[in-house]
C-alpha positions as CSV (number, residue, x, y, z in Angstrom):
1,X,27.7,18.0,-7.9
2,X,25.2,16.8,-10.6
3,X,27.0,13.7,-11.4
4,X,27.3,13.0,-7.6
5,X,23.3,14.3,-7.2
6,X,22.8,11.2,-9.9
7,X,24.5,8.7,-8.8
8,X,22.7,9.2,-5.4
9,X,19.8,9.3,-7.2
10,X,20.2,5.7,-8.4
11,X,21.2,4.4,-5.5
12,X,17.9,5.5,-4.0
13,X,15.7,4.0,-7.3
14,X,18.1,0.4,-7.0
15,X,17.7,0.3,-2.8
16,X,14.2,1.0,-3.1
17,X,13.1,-1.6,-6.1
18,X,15.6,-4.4,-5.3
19,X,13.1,-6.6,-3.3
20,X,10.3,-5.8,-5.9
21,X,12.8,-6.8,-9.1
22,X,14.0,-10.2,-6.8
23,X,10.7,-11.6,-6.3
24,X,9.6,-10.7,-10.4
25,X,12.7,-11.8,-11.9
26,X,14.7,-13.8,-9.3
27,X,17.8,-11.9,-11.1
28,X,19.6,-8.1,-10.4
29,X,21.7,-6.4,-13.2
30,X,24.7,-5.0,-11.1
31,X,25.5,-2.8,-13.3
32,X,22.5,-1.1,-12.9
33,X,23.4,1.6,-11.0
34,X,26.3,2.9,-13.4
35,X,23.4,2.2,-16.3
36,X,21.2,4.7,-14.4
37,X,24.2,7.5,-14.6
38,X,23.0,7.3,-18.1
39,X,19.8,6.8,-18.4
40,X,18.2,9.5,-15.7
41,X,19.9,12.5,-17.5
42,X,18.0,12.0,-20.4
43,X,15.1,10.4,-19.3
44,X,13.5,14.5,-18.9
45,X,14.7,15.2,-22.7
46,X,13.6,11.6,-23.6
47,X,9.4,12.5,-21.9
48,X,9.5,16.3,-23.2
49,X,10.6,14.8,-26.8
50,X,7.8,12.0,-26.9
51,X,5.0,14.6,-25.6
52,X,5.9,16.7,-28.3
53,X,6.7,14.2,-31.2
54,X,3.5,12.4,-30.3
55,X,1.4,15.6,-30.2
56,X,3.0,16.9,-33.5
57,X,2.3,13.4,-35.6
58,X,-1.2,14.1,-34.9
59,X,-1.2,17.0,-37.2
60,X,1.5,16.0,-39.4
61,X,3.0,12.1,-39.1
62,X,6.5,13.4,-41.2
63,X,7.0,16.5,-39.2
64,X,6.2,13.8,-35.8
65,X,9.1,11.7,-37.0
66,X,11.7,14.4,-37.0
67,X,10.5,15.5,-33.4
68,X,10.7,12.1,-32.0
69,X,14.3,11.6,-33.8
70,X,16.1,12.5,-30.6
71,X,13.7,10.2,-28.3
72,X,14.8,7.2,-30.9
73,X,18.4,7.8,-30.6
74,X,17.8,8.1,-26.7
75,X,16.3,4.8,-26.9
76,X,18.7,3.2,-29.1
77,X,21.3,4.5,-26.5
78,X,19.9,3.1,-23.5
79,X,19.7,-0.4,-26.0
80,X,23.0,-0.6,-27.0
81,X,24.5,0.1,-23.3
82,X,22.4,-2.7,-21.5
83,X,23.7,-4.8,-24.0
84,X,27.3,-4.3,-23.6
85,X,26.4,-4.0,-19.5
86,X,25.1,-7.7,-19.7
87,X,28.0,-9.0,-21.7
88,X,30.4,-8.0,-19.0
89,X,31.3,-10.5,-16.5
90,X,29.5,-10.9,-13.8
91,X,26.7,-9.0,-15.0
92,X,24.0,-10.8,-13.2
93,X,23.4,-11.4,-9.3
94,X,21.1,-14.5,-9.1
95,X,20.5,-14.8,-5.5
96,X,16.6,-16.1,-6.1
97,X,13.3,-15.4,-4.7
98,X,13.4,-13.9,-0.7
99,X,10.8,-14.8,1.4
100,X,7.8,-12.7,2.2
101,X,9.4,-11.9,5.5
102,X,12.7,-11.1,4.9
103,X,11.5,-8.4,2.3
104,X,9.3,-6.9,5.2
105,X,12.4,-6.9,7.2
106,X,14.2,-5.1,4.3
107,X,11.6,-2.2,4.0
108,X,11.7,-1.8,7.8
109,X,15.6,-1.6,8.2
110,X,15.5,0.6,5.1
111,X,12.7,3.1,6.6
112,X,14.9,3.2,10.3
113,X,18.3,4.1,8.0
114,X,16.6,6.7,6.0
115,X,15.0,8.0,9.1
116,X,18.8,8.1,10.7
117,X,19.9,9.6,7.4
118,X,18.1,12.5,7.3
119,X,18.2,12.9,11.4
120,X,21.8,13.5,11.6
121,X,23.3,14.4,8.4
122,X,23.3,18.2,8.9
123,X,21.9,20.5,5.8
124,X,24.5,23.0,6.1
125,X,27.2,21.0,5.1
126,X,25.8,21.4,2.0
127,X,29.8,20.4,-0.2
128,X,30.2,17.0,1.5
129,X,26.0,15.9,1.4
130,X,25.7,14.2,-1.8
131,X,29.1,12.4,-1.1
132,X,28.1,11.3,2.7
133,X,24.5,10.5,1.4
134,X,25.9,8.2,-1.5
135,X,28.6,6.7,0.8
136,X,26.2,5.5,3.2
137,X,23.3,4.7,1.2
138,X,25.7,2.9,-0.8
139,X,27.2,1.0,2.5
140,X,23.5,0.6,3.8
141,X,22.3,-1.2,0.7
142,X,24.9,-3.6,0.9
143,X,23.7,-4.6,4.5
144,X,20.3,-4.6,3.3
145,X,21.1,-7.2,0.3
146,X,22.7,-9.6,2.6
147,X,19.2,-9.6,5.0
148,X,17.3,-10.1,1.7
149,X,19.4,-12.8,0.0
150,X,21.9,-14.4,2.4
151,X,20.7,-18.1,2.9
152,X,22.4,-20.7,5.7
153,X,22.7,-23.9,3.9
154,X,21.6,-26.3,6.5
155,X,20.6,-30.1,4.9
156,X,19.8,-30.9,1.6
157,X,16.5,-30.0,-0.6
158,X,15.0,-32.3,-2.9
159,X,12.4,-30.2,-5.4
160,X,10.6,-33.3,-7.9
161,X,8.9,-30.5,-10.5
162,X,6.2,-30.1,-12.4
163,X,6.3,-30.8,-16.1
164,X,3.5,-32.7,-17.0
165,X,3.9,-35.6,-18.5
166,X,8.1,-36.1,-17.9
167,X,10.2,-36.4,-15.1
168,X,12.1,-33.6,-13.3
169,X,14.4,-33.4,-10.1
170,X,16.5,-30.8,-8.5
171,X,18.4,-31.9,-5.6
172,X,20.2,-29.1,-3.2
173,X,23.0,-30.8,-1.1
174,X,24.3,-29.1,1.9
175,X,27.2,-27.5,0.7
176,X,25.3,-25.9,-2.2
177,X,26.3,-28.3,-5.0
178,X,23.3,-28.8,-7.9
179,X,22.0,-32.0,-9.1
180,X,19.6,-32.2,-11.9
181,X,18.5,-36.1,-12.2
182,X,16.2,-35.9,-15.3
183,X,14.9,-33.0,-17.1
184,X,12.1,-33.6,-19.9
185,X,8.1,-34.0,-21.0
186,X,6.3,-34.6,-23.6
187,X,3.3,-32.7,-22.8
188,X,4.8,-29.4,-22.4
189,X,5.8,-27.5,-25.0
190,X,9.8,-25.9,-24.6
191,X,9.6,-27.3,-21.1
192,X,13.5,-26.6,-20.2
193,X,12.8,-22.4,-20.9
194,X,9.2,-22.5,-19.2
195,X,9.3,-25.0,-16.3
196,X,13.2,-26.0,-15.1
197,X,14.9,-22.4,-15.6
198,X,12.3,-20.1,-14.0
199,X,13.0,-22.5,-11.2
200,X,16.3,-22.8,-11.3
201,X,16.2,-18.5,-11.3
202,X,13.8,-18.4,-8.4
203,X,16.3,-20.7,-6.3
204,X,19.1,-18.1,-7.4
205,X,20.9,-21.5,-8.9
206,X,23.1,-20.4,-11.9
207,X,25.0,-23.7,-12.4
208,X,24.5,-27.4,-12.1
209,X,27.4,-29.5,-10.9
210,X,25.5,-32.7,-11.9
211,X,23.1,-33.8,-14.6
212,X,22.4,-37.8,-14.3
213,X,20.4,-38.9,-16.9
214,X,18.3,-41.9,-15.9
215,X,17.5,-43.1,-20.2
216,X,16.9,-40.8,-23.1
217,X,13.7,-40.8,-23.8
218,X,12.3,-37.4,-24.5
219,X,10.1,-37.2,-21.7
220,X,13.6,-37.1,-19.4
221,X,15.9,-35.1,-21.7
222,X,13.9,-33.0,-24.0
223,X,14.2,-29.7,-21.2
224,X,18.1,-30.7,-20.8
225,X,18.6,-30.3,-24.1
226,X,16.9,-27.5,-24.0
227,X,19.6,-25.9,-21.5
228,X,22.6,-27.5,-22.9
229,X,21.5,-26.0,-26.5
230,X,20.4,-22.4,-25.0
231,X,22.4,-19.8,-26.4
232,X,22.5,-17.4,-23.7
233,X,24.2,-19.9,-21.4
234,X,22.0,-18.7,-18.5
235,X,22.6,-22.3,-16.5
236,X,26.3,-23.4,-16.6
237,X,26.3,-27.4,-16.6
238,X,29.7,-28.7,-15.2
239,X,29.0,-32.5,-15.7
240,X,26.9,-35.2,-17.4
241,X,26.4,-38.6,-16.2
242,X,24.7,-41.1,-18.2
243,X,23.6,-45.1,-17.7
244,X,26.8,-47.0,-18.6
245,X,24.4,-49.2,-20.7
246,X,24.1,-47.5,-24.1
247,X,23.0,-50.1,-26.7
248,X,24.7,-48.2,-29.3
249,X,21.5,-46.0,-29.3
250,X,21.5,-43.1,-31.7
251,X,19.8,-40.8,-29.0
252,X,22.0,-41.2,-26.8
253,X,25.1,-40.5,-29.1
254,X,23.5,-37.2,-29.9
255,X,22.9,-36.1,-26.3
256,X,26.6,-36.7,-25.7
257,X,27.1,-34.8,-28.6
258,X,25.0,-31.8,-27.6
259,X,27.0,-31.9,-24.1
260,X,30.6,-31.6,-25.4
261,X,29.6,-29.1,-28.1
262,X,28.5,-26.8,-24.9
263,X,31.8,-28.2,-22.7
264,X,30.1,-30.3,-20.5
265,X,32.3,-33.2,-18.9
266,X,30.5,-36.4,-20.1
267,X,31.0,-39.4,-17.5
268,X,29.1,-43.2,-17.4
269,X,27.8,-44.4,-14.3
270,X,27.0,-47.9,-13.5
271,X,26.4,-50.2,-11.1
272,X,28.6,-49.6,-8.2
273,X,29.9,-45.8,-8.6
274,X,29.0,-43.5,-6.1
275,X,28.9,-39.6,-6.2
276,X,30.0,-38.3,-2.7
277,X,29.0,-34.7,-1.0
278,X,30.6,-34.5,2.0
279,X,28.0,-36.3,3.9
280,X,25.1,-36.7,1.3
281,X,26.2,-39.2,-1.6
282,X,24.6,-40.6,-4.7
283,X,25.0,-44.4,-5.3
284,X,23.8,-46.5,-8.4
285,X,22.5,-49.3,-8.8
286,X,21.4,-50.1,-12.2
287,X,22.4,-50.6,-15.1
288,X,25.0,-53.3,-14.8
289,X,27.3,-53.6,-17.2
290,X,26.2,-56.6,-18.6
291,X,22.8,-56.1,-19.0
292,X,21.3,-57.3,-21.7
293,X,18.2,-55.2,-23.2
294,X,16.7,-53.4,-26.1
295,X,14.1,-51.4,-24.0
296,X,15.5,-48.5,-22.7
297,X,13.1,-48.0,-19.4
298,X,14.6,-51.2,-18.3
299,X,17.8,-50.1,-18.8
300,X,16.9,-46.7,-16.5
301,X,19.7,-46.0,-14.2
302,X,18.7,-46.3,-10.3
303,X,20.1,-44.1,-8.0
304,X,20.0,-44.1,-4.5
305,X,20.5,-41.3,-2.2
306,X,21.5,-41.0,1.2
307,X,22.4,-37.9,3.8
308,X,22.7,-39.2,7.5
309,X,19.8,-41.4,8.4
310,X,17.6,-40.1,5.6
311,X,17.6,-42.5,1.9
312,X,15.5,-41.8,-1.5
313,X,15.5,-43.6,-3.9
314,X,15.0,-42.6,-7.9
315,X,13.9,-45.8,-10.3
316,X,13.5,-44.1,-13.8
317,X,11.3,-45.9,-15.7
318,X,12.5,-49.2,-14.9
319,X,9.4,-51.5,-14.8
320,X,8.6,-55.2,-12.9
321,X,11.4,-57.8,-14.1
322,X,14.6,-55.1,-13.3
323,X,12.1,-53.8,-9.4
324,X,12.9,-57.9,-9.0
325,X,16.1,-58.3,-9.5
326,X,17.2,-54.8,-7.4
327,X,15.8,-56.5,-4.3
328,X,18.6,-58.9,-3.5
329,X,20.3,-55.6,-4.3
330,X,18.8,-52.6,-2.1
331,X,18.6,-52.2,1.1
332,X,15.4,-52.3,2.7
333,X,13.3,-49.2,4.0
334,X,13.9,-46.0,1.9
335,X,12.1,-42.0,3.1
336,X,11.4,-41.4,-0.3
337,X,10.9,-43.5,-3.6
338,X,10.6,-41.8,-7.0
339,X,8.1,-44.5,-8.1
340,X,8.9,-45.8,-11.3
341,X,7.9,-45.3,-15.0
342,X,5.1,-42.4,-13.8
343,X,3.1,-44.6,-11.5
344,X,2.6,-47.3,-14.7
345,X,0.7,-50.5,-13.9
346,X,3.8,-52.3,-14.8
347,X,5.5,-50.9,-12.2
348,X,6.0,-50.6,-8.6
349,X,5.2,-54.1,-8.3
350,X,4.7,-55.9,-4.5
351,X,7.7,-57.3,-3.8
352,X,9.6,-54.2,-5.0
353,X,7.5,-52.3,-2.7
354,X,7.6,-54.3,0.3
355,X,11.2,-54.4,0.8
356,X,11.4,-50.7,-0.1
357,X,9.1,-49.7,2.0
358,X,8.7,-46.2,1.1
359,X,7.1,-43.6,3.8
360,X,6.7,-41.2,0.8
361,X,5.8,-42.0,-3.3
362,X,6.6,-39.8,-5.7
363,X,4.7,-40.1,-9.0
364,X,5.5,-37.2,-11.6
365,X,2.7,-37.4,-14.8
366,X,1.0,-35.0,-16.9
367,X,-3.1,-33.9,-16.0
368,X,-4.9,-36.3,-18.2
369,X,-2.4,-38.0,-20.1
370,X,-3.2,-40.9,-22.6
371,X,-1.3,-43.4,-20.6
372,X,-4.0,-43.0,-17.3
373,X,-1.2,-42.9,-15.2
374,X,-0.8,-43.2,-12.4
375,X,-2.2,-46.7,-12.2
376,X,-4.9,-47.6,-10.0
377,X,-2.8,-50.7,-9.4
378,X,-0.1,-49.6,-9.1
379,X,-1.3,-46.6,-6.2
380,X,-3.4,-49.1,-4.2
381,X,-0.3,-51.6,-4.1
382,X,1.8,-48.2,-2.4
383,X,-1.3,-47.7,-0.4
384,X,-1.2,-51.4,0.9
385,X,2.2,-50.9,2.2
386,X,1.5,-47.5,4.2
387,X,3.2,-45.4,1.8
388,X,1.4,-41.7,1.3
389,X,1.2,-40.3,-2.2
390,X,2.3,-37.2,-3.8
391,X,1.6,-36.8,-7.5
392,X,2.7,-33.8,-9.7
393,X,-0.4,-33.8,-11.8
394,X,-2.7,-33.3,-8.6
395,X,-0.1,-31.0,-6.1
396,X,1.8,-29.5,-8.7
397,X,5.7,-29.6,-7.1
398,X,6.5,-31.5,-5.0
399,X,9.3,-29.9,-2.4
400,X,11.4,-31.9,0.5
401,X,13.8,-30.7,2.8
402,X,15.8,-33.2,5.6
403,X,18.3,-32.9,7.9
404,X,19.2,-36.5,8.1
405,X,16.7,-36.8,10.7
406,X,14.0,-34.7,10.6
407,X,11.6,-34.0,7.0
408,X,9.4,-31.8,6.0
409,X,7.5,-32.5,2.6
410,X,5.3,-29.2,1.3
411,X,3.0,-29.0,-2.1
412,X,3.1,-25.9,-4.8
413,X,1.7,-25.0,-7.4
């Protein structure tokens, strides 16, 4: 009876917080529940014990300690199970942030069960309540976390973050698969555990199938290291592409080496190689493999994606002499371009842009950075052209979701 009385208890506490602890932490302990079998026994000992302890230090601090003994082993019981709880496997549901409406839906359903609940389960058959109440709250809660959480994957998502003075994008393909193309800044501080994961969390993503790495300069990697190096493995990373062009530079030796320490498959990607998706792929086009360069923005690798009748296009920090010699090379009118090198005056130069022909420019730079980017050139030459400008610094992130025929580009901050 009293272990069945708890366990209905938690049920009740976990059904009735779950929105609230989704839209704070983006994250549910599973175990929960079970953890609660434990804790709300002693949580009545664990309040009497600190009233007293606390009341009794005031007269004498020694005698206080012995008092509030039992409330420290208490405590240092409920410690040591949540951390055997989270090493267990699958510890963690990360199913993300739910929207403001399906949580109202959720508290609605929930009220019309109860209501049901206590309507027709009948008080006189008092030996089978607490096991009819926890079977169907139990069976009701499940329904409830599929309207809260269950997303239709329909078209791909392309999220360009903010992280100052760096570049970050998450892309979202249709049949769920992560890509990470650059992850770094050099304006704020431990940017991987402060910017990328909480976003990664809040889109309930707990592994990336892809990181491409356009060069290694910090400003692009200094977050991915960040989450390759993490101890609490919290993002899984599956693969590593890098620019086949490599210079022998010691950078990029140690990012490899950072990657395969963690058991991350480490791949090149030139010129030529395409990642496929089903109907979304990822195709680059620079570097070549004989290129022949000591400065490594020129030496960015340019990826171009496409998903039905919908292209973007990511450039790095690749600056005028490579935008030239891609225009033989791309095709001409692209959605979306990730404008090159943060909007830089030495960038984004006319004839790159005019047989681009971008509807949308990207431009990810930190709020008054010592490099003035973006460019006043550089943002009247996109302007010439028709393209409309989104920059990180002034909208914060920058989100984009397509079809393949339709697109929808929204601002957050």
């Amino acid at each position: 009876r009293k272990l069945g009385e708890a366990l209905l208890a938690s049920l009740c506490i976990q059904t009735a917080t779950l929105p609230i602890i989704l839209s704070s932490f983006y994250e549910y302990p599973l175990y929960g529940i079970f953890l609660n079998l434990l804790v709300i026994p002693l949580m009545s000992l664990l309040v009497i014990g600190g009233l007293i302890g606390a009341c009794v230090s005031l007269l004498s601090l020694q005698i206080g300690k012995i008092f509030l003994f039992p409330c420290r082993f208490i405590l240092t019981l409920y410690e040591n199970a949540c951390i055997i709880m989270e090493k267990l496997p699958g510890s963690r549901w990360r199913p993300g942030s739910p929207e403001k409406i399906r949580i109202i839906i959720y508290y609605f359903l929930l009220a019309v069960g109860l209501f049901s609940v206590w309507k027709y389960i009948s008080a006189r058959e008092e030996k089978k309540k607490y096991k009819i109440y926890s079977v169907i709250i139990g069976g009701y809660f499940c329904f409830l976390s599929l309207v809260l959480t269950w997303r239709f994957e329909k078209g791909i998502a392309i999220t360009m973050l903010d992280v100052g003075q760096g570049d970050c994008i998450i892309v979202k393909s249709e049949t769920g698969k992560i890509y990470l193309i650059d992850g770094g800044s050099t304006s704020v501080s431990k940017v991987g555990a402060y910017r990328i994961l909480p976003y990664l969390k809040y889109m309930g993503i707990k592994e990336i199938d892809y990181v491409l790495i356009s060069h290694v300069d910090q400003d692009h990697i200094s977050g991915i290291l960040e989450l390759m190096e993490e101890e609490t493995k919290e993002i899984e990373i599956r693969n590593l592409l890098m620019p086949s062009y490599t210079n022998s530079d010691n950078t990029y030796k140690e990012v490899i080496k950072t990657a395969k320490k963690r058991g991350v498959s480490v791949m090149a990607m030139g010129r030529g190689d395409v990642l496929t998706d089903k109907k979304m792929a990822i195709t680059c086009y620079h570097p070549y493999e004989k290129l022949e360069t000591e400065d490594r923005n020129e030496a960015s690798m340019v990826l171009g994606l496409s998903f039905e009748n919908f292209d973007c296009l990511f450039t790095g920090d690749i600056g005028e002499e490579t935008e030239k010699s891609l225009v033989q090379t791309l095709k001409k009118k692209w959605d979306v371009l990730k404008v090159a090198h943060h909007g830089s005056g030495y960038s984004s130069c006319l004839e790159f842009l005019q047989k681009t022909e971008p509807d949308f420019a990207l431009i990810s730079c930190g709020e008054k950075n010592i490099y003035g980017h973006p460019h006043k050139e550089a943002t009247k030459r996109i302007k010439d052209i028709g393209g409309r400008i989104f920059i990180t610094k002034d909208k914060g992130a920058i989100f984009i979701w397509t079809d393949g025929e339709k697109m929808t580009v929204k601002e957050f901050l």
